[in-house]
C-alpha positions in Angstrom: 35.9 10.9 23.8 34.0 7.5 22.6 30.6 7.7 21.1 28.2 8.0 24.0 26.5 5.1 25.6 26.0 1.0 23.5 24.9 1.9 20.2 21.3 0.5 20.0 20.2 -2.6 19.2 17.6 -2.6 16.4 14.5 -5.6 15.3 12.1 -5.6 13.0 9.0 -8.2 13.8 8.0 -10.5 11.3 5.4 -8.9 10.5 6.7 -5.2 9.9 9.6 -7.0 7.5 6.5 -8.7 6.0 5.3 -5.2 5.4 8.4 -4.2 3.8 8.2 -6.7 1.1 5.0 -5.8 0.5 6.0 -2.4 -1.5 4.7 -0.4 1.8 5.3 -0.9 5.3 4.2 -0.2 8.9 5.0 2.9 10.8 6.9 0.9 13.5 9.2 -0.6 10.3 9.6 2.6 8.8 10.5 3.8 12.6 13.4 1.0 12.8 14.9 2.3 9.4 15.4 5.5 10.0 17.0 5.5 13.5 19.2 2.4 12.3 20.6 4.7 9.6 20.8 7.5 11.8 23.1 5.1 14.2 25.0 3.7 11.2 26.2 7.1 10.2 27.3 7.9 14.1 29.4 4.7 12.9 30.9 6.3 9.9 32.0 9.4 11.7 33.4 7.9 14.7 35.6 5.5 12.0 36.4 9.0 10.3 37.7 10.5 13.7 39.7 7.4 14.5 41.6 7.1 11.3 41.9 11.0 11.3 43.5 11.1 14.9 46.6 8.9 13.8 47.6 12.0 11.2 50.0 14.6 12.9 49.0 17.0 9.9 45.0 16.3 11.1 45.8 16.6 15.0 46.4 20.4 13.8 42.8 20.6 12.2 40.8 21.1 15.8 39.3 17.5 14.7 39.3 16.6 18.6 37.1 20.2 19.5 35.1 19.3 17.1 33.9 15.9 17.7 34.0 16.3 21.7 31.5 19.2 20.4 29.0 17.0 18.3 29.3 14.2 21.1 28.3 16.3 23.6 25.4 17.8 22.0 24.1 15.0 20.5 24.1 13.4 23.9 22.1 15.8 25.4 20.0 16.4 22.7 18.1 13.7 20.8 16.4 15.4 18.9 18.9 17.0 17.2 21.1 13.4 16.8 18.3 12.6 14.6 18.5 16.1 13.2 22.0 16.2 12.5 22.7 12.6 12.0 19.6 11.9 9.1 21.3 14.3 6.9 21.4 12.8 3.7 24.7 13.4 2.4 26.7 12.8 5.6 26.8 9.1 4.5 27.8 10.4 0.9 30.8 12.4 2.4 32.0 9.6 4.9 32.0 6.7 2.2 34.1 8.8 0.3 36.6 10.1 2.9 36.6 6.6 4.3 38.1 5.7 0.6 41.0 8.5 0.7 42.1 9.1 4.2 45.6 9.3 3.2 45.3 11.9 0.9 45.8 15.7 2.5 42.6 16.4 4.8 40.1 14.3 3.0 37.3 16.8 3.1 37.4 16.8 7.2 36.4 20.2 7.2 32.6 18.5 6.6 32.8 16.7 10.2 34.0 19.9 12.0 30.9 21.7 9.5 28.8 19.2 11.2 29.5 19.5 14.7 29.3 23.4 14.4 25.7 22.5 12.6 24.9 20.6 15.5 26.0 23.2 18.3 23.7 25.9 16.2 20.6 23.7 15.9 21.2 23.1 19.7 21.3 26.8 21.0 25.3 25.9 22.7 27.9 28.2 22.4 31.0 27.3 21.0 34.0 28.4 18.8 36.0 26.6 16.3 38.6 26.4 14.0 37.3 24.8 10.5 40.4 24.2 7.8 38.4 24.9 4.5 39.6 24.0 1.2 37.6 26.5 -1.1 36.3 30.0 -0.2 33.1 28.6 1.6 31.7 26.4 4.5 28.8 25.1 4.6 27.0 23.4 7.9 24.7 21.3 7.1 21.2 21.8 7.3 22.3 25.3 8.5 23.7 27.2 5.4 26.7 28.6 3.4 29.1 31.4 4.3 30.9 32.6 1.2 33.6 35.0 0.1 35.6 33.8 3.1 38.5 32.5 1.4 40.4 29.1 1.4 42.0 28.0 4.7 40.9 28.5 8.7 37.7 29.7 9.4 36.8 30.4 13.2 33.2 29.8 13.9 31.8 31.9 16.5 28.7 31.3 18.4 27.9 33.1 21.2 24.4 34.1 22.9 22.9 33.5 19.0 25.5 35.8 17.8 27.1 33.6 14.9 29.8 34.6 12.8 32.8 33.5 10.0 35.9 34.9 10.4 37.9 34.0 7.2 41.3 35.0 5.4 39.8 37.5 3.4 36.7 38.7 5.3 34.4 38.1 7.9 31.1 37.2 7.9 27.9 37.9 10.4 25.1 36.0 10.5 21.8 37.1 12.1 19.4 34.9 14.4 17.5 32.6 13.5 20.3 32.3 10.1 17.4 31.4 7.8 17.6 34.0 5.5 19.7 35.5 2.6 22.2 38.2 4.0 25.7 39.5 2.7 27.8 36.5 2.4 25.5 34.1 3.6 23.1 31.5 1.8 20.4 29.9 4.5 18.9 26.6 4.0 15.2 26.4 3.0 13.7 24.0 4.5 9.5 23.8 3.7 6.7 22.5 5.9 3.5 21.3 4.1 0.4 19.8 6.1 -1.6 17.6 4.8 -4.0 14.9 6.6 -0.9 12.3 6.2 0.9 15.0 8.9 3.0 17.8 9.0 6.0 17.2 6.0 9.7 19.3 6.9 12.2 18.7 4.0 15.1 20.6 3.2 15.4 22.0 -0.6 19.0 21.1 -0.7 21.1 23.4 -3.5 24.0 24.1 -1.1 25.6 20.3 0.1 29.2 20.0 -2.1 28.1 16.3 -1.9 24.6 16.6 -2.9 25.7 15.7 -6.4 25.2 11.5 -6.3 22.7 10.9 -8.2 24.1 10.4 -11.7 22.3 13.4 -12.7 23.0 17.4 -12.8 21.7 19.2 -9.9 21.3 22.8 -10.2 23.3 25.4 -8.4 21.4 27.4 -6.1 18.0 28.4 -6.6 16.1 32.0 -7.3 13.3 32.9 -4.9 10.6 32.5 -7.7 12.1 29.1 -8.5 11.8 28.4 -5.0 8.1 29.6 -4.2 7.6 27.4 -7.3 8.8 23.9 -5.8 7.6 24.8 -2.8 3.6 25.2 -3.8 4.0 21.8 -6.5 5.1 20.2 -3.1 1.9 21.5 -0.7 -0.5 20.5 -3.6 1.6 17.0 -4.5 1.6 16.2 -0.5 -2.3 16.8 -0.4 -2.9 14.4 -3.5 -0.8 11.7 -1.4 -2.6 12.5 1.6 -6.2 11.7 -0.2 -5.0 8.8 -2.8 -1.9 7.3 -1.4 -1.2 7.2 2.2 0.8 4.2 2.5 3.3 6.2 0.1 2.6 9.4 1.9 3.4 7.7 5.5 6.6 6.4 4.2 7.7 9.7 2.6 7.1 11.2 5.9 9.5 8.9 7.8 12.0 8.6 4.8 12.5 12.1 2.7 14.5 14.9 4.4 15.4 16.6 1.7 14.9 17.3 -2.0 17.4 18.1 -4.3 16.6 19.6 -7.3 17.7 18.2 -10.7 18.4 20.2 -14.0 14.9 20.2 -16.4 15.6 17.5 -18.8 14.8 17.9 -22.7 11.2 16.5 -22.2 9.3 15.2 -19.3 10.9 14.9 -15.8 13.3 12.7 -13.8 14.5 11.8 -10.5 17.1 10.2 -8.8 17.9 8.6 -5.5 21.6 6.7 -3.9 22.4 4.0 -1.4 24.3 6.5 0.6 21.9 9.3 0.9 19.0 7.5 3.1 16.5 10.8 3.0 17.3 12.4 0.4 15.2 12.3 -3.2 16.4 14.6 -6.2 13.6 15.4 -8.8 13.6 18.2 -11.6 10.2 20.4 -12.3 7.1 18.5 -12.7 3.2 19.0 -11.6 1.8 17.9 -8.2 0.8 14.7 -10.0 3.9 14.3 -11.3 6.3 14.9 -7.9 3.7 12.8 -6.3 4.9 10.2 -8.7 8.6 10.7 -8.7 8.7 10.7 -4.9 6.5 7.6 -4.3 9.5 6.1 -7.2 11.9 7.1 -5.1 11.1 6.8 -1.7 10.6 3.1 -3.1 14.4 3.1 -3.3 15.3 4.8 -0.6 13.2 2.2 2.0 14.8 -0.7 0.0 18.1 1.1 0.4 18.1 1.2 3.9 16.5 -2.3 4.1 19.3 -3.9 2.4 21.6 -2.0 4.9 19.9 -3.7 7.8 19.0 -7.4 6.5 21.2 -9.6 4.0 18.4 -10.7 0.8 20.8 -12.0 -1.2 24.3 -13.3 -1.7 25.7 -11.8 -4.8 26.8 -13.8 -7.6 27.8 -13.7 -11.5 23.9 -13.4 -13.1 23.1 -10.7 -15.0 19.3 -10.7 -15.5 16.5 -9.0 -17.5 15.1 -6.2 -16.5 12.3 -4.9 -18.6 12.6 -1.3 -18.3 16.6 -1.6 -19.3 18.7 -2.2 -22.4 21.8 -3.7 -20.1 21.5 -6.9 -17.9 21.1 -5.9 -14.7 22.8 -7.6 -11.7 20.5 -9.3 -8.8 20.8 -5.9 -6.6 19.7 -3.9 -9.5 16.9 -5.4 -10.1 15.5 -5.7 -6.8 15.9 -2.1 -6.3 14.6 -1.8 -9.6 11.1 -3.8 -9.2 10.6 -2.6 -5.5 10.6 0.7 -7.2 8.5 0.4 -10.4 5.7 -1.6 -8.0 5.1 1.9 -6.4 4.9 3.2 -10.5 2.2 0.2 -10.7 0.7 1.3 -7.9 0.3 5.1 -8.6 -1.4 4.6 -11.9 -3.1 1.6 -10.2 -5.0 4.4 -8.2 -4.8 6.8 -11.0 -6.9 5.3 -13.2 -9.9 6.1 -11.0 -9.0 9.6 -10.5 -8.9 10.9 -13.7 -11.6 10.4 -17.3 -11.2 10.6 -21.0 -7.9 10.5 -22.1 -6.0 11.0 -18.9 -7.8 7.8 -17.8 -6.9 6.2 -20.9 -3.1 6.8 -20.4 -3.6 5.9 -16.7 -4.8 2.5 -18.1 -2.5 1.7 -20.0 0.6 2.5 -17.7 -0.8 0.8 -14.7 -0.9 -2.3 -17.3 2.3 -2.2 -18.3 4.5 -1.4 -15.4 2.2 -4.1 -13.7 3.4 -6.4 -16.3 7.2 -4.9 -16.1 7.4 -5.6 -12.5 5.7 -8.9 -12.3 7.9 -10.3 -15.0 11.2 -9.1 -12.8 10.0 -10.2 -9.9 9.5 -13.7 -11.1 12.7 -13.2 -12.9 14.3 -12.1 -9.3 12.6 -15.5 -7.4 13.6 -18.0 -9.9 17.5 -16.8 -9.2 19.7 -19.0 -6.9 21.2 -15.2 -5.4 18.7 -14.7 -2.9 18.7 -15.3 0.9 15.9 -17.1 2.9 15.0 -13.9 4.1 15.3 -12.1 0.4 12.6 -14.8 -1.0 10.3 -14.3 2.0 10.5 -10.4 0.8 10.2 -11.1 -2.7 7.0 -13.6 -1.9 5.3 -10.7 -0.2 5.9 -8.0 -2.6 4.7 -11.0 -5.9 1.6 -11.3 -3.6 0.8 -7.5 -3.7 1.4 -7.5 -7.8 -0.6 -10.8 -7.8 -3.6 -8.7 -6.5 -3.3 -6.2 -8.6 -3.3 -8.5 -11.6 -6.9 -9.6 -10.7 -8.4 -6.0 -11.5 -10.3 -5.8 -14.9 -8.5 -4.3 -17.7 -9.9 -3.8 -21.3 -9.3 -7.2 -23.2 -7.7 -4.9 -26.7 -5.4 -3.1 -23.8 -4.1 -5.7 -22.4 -3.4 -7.7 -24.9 -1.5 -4.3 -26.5 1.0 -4.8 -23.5 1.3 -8.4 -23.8 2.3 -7.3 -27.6 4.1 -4.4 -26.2 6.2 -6.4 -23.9 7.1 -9.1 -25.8 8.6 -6.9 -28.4 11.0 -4.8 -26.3 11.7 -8.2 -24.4 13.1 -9.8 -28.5 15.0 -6.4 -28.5 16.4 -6.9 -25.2 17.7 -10.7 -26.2 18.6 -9.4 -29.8 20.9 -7.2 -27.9 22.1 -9.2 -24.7 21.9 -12.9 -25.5 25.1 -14.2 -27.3 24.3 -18.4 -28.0 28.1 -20.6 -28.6 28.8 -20.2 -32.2 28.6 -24.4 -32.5 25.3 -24.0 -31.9 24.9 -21.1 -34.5 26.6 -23.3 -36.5 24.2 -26.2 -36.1 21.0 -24.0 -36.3 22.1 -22.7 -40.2 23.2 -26.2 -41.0 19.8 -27.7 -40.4 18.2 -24.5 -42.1 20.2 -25.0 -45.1 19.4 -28.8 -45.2 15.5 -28.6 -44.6 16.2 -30.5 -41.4 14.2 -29.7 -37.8 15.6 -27.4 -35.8 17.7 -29.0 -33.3 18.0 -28.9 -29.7 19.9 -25.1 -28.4 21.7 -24.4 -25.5 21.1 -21.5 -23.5 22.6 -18.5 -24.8 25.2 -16.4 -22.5 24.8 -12.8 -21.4 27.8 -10.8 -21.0 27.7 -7.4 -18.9 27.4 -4.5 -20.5 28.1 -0.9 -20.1 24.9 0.4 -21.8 23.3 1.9 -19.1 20.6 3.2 -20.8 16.4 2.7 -21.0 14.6 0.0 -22.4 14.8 0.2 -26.1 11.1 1.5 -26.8 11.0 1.3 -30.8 9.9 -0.1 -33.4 6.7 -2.3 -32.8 7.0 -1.5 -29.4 6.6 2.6 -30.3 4.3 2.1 -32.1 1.8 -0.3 -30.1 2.1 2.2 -27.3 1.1 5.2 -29.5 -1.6 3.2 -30.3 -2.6 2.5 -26.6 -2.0 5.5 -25.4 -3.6 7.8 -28.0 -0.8 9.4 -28.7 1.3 10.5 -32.3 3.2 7.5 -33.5 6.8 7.6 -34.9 7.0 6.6 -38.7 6.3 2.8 -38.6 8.8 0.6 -40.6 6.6 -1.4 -43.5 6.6 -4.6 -41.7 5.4 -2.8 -38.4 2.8 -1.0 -40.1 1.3 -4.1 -41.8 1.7 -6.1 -38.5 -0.4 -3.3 -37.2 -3.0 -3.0 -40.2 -3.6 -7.1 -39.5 -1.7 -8.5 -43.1 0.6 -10.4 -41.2 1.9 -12.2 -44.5 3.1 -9.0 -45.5 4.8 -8.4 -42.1 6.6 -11.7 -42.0 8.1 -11.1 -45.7 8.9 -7.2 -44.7 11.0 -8.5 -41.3 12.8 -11.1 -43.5 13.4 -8.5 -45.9 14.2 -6.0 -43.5 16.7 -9.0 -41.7 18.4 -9.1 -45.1 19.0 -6.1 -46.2 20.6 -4.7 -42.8 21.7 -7.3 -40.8 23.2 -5.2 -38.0 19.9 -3.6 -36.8 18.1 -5.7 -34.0 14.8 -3.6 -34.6 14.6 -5.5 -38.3 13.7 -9.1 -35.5 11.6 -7.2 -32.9 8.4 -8.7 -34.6 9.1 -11.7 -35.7 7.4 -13.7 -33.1 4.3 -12.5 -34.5 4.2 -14.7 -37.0 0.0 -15.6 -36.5 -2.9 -13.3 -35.9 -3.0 -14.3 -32.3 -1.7 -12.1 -29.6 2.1 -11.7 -29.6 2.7 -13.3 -26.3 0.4 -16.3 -27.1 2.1 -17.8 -29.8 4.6 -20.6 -30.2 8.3 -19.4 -28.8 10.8 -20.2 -31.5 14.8 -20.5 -31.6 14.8 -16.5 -31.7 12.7 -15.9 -28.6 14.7 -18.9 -26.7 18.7 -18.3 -27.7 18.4 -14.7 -30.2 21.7 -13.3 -30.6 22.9 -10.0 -32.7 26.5 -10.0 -34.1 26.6 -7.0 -36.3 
């Protein structure tokens, strides 16, 4: 059977791909995305069935039952195309079966998983044969049977009756299959209401695929761990509600599920992928802090699926800086990266009226600097040759919203800290990144050693690199954002701590000393263009701010 019906033609107006690029979007736009990626997944499975089909071995694996199954019921049903089809990690699995469909099954058991998901969420009876390769099945957005043992598993569902019959046992399920029994693990999914509307994710800890985020995801989680995420979500969902409903409208059209992430050693993280369109993994936090996290990630997961529907940009060689990195980033990477850290902007933006003493002060100061962070990638992104006529339309709208933002009043001491703040982990970035041509190395210490000007450089070149790590926050830059932000600075090298105390004479001889004595260490030039009692940023650019390179 084909895939019912023309696949659907989808348009976005000017005006809603306007509202893209402006780090939000209309309801109508968000709309568009969503049911595109629900279509482009039908896409992916029906390529997974066609390839499958050619495979005498597969023929054997019921793969026919099972799609004629999910076609018929997601014909009938709409509602539960969407459903079914907006899983998060169906994408995940079909990229990578897609990749190995001649290796032995290819993890086909998930499409037969799906259609039985499907069948269940749709009240239809049906019975089917699922080839398994470990001791459990999972149907998505359903739940887990365990203990069955590896190979065929018949699904039975009749009159709500569901049940796994197994190799080594068989397992019943009772209606409505949404809670823990013997041998079975139900999906949770939570509803929170808030004045933004009525939120249904799924707190995914069963999907084999849901780990594709770079990060560890727990195993399943215990009830009080459970009650726990689910509460930080209500009260997180009603601070978006009141503070950010632009963010709030798009995590209602965009998240489906949460996954959550492993605590880190301090603070929290979060993650997001290309080919999970709903689906936002985040570790512990507080209902300011999810808020956070999710309006960060939803950022990427509306870009994702925007550069699934419209081409910005035609990839090329350049590696480019992005401030919140210690590796070049290519042009993709740091679109995704300042759509996403404008939402950051934006949550402190609001945050700093929300909060006093300080809270406020730290609210300040971040809405400052990411402002700063973003707005110097973005102009970074524009003034690349990578980008499409339509990727410079979106990159004008979203410089237009920072642009705004830039105009509110900040304390002159504060913002001149970032400038200072910036500047240095920007030297450390080029200390680390830029490599000039050794000629011109060569030319540069010739006219030092002769007393001579310093002659024209070329532009340095900046090889990829596998450091995939944050921006390199030390040094001056540690300690002018202690300073900011109130908080307990690390121990301060001698020439930072005099920069910081004002005797910049001092400071100058302590770099060059520093410079000297340990070559190797690119934290020894982060304060050299400092070399005045003016702000950092406002001084005269030099030969290390222009071509800097490291060679320890």
């Amino acid at each position: 059977m084909d895939a019912p019906g023309d696949l659907p033609t989808f348009r976005l107006s000017g005006a809603d791909f306007i509202s893209l690029g402006s780090g939000y979007g209309t309801d109508a736009a968000l709309g568009v995305l969503s049911s595109f990626e629900a279509s482009k997944r039908l896409i992916l499975l029906k390529g997974i069935y066609e390839a499958a089909s050619s495979h005498e071995e597969w023929k054997a694996a019921h793969l026919a039952d099972a799609w004629d199954l999910l076609l018929d019921v997601i014909d009938r049903r709409r509602d539960i195309r969407e459903e079914v089809l907006n899983h998060p990690f169906v994408e995940v699995w079909a990229t990578r079966s897609l990749g190995r469909m001649e290796d032995s099954r290819a993890g086909l058991d998930y499409l037969s998983s799906l259609a039985a998901a499907a069948a269940i969420r749709a009240g239809t009876d049906f019975e089917l044969v699922i080839t398994s390769s470990t001791s459990d099945l999972f149907l998505p957005t359903v739940g887990l049977a365990y203990g069955l043992g590896p190979g065929k598993v018949t699904v039975r569902f009749r009159g709500g009756d569901l049940t796994f019959a197994g190799a080594d046992t068989t397992v019943t399920v009772p209606a409505p299959y949404t809670e823990d029994t013997p041998g079975w693990c139900a999906s949770r999914r939570v509803t929170v209401e808030s004045p933004a509307g009525r939120l249904t994710v799924t707190l995914e800890d069963l999907d084999p695929y849901r780990n594709c985020f770079g990060l560890p995801v727990t195993p399943r989680l215990d009830q009080a761990a459970t009650s726990e995420l689910a509460s930080t979500l209500e009260a997180s969902w009603r601070l978006m509600a009141a503070d950010y409903p632009e963010h709030a409208a798009a995590v209602l059209r965009c998240v489906r599920s949460l996954v959550p992430l492993v605590r880190p050693a301090t603070g929290s993280t979060s993650g997001s992928a290309q080919t999970a369109f709903g689906a936002v993994a985040v570790s512990p936090a507080d209902p300011a802090g999810l808020a956070l996290l999710l309006i960060h990630e939803t950022q990427h997961v509306k870009l994702g699926a925007v550069l699934d529907f419209a081409r910005l940009f035609v990839p090329g060689d350049g590696l480019y800086h992005a401030p919140w990195r210690a590796d070049p980033r290519p042009v993709r990477a740091l679109l995704q990266g300042v759509y996403a850290h404008a939402g950051v902007a934006d949550f402190w933006r609001v945050r700093r009226s929300r909060t006093d003493g300080n809270q406020a002060r730290m609210a300040d100061f971040e809405f400052a600097y990411w402002l700063a962070q973003s707005r110097m990638a973005a102009r970074e992104l524009a003034g690349s040759d990578e980008l499409t006529p339509v990727g410079e339309r979106f990159i004008r709208s979203l410089i237009g919203t920072l642009d705004g933002w830039a105009a509110t009043p900040l304390d002159a001491t504060l913002a001149t800290g970032v400038e200072d703040l910036m500047t240095a982990v920007a030297v450390r970035w080029r200390l680390d990144n830029h490599r000039p041509e050794p000629d011109a190395v060569a030319s540069l210490v010739a006219a030092w050693q002769d007393g001579h000007r310093c002659p024209p450089l070329g532009a340095a070149s900046v090889p990829p690199s596998a450091d995939g790590r944050p921006a390199n926050v030390d040094g001056l830059a540690a300690q002018v954002r202690a300073r900011l932000t109130a908080t307990t600075p690390p121990p301060a090298d001698p020439g930072d701590q005099a920069y910081l105390e004002g005797r910049l004479g001092d400071a100058i001889t302590a770099y060059r000393a520093a410079a000297t004595d340990v070559p190797e260490d690119p934290r020894a030039g982060s304060g050299w263009p400092s070399p005045s009692g003016a702000p950092v940023t406002r001084t005269r650019r030099g030969p290390l701010w222009n071509a800097p390179t490291w060679s320890g």
